[in-house]
C-alpha positions in Angstrom: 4.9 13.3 -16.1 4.7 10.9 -13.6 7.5 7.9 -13.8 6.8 4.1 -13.5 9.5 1.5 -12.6 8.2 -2.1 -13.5 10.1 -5.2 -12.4 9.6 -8.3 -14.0 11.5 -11.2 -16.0 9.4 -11.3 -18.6 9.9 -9.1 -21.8 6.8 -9.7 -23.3 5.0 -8.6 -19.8 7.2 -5.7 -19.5 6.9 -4.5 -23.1 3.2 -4.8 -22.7 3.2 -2.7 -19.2 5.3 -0.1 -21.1 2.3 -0.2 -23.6 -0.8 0.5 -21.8 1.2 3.0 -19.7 2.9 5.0 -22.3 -1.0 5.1 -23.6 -1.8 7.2 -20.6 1.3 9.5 -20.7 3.6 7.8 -17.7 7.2 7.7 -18.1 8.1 3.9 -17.6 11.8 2.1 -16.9 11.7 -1.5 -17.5 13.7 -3.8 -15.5 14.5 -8.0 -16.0 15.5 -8.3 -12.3 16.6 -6.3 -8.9 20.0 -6.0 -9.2 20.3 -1.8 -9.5 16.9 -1.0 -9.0 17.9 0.6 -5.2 20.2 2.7 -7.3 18.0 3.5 -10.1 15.3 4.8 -7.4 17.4 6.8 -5.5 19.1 8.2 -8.5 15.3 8.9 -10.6 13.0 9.1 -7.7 10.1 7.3 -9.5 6.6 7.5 -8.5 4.8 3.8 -8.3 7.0 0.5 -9.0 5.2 -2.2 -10.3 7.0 -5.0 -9.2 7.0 -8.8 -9.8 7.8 -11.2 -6.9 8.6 -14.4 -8.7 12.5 -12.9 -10.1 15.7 -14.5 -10.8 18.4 -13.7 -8.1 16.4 -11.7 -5.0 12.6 -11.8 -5.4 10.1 -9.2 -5.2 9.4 -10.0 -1.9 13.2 -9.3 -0.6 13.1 -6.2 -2.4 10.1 -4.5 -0.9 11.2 -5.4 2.4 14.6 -3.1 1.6 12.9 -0.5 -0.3 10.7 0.0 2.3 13.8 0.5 5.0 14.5 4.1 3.2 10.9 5.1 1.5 7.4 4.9 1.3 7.2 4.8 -2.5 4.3 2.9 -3.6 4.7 -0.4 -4.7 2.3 -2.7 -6.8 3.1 -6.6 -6.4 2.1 -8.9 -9.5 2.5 -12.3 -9.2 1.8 -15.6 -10.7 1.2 -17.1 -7.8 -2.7 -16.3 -6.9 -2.3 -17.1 -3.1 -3.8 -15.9 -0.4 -0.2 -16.4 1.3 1.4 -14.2 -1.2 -1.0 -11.4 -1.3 -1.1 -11.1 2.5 2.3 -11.8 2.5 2.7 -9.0 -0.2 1.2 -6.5 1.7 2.4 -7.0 5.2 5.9 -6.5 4.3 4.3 -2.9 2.6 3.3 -3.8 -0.9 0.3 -1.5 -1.4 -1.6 -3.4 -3.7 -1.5 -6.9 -5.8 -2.5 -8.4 -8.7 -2.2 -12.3 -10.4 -0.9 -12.8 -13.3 -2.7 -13.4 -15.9 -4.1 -9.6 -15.4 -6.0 -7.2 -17.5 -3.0 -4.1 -18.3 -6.1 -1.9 -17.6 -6.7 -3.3 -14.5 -3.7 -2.8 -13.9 -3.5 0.9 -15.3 -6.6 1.7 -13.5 -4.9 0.5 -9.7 -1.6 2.7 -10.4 -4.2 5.8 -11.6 -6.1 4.8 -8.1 -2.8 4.8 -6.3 -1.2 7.6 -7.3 -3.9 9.7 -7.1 -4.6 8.7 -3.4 -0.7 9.6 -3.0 -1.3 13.5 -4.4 -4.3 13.5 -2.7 -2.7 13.3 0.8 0.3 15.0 -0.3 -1.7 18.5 -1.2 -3.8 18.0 2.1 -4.4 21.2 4.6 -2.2 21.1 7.3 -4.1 19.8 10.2 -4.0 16.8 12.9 -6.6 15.3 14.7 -6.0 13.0 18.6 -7.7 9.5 19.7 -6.5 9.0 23.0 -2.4 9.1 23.0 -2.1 9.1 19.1 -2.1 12.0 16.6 -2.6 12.0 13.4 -1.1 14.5 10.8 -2.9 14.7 7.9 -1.3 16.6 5.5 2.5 14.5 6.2 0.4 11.3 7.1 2.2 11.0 10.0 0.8 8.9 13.3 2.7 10.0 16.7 2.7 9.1 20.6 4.7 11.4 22.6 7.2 12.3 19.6 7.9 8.3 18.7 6.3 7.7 15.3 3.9 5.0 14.4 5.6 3.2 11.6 2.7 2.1 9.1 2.6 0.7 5.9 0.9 2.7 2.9 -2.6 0.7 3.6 -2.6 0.4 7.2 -2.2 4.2 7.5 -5.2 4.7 5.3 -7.4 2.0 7.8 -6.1 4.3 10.6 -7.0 7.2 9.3 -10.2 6.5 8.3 -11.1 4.9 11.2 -9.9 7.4 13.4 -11.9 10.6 11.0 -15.0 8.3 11.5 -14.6 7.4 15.6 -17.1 6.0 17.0 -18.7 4.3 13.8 -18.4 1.0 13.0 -18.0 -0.3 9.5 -18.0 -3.6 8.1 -15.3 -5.4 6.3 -16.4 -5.0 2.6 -17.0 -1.0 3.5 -13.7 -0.7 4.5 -12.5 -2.7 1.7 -13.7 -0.5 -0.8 -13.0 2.5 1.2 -9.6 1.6 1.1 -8.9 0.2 -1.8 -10.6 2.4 -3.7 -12.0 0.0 -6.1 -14.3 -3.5 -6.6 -11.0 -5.3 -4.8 -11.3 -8.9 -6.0 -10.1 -11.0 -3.2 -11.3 -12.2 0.6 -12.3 -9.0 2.8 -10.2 -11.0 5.5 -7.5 -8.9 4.4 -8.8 -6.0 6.5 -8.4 -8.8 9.8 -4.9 -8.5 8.6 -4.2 -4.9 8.8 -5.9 -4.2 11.7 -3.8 -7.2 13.5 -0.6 -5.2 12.1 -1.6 -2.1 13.5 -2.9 -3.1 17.0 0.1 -5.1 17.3 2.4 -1.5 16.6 0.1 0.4 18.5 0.9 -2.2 21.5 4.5 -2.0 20.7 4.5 1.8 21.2 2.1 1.3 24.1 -0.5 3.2 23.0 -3.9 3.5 24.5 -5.4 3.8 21.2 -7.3 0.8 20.2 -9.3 -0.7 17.3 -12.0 -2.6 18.3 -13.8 -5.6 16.7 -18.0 -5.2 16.0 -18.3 -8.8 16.3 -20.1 -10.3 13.2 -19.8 -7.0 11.3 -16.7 -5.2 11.3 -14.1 -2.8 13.6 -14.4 0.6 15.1 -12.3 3.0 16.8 -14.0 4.5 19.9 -12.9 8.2 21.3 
């Protein structure tokens, strides 16, 4: 049974979470506010957080940013605050997904299904690696290498990587990739992909990488072999 930790000040929203999850045999943890959840995830290893970022004390915001400084766990941001700001915001700091409040809980059920299932996907993976230049790219531990030092990338940049680099040479546009990543009809700007790919050519730089994702002006991005 797979377990669910969500975050959020509101009873009624948690309670109803709990509802629609428990529905679709998760095991969920409800929590008003941050203060033990680093505890609580090292101590039950859950398998998605849902995770408001409007919370009394630290914010959701301040709390991805130190989950993510041990673990990759997958992390859903809802807010009330539909802004572009937030949701970039959100997933920069390595949110894998977001959704405004008010939200369908099956929309919501549906993107932690999507997630989690993308999650086991990779995880039960063959065991093989593919190069682009100085980078490799391990499949099966989703793992991205130069020379030994590790490519540190989010949940969503890793899956733009990858797919670009399984598909070299082809260019796609941004509402392909979009869906490709996301798995679903995302509703939001298709900008966001502008975003991750500035995130990862600014690591790949960083690392000094000779790897490079290049921009199909007017239509979308690329990476050549």
């Amino acid at each position: 049974m797979k377990h669910i930790f969500v975050v959020d000040d509101e009873r009624t929203i948690r309670d109803l979470i709990k509802k629609y999850m428990e529905k679709e045999d998760y095991k969920v943890t409800l929590f008003e506010d941050g203060k033990n959840l680093a505890n609580e995830i090292r101590r039950l290893s859950p398998d998605l957080i849902v995770l408001d970022i409007m919370l009394p004390g630290v914010d959701g915001l301040e709390l991805c940013k130190e989950i993510r400084k041990t673990s990759e766990l997958p992390i859903i941001f809802v807010s009330a605050r539909d802004e572009e700001f937030d949701r970039v915001l959100g997933l920069e700091i390595g949110g894998d997904d977001y959704l405004a409040k008010p939200f369908s809980p099956r929309e919501l059920v549906a993107r932690v299904k999507n997630l989690i299932k993308r999650v086991e996907k990779a995880a039960s993976a063959k065991d093989d690696k593919e190069s682009i230049k100085d980078i490799c790219v391990y499949y099966d531990r989703r793992y991205v290498d130069k020379g030994g030092e590790e490519l540190k990338l989010t949940t969503k940049e890793y899956e733009l990587f990858e797919f670009l680099v399984k598909n070299k040479n082809m260019p796609f546009g941004r509402e392909q990739l979009v869906e490709r990543i996301w798995g679903y009809d995302y509703i939001g700007d298709s900008r966001i992909i502008d975003d991750l790919v500035k995130r990862i050519r600014r690591k790949l730089s960083e690392i000094g990488s000779q790897a490079e994702i290049t921009t199909v002006w007017g239509y979308g991005y690329k990476i050549d072999e």
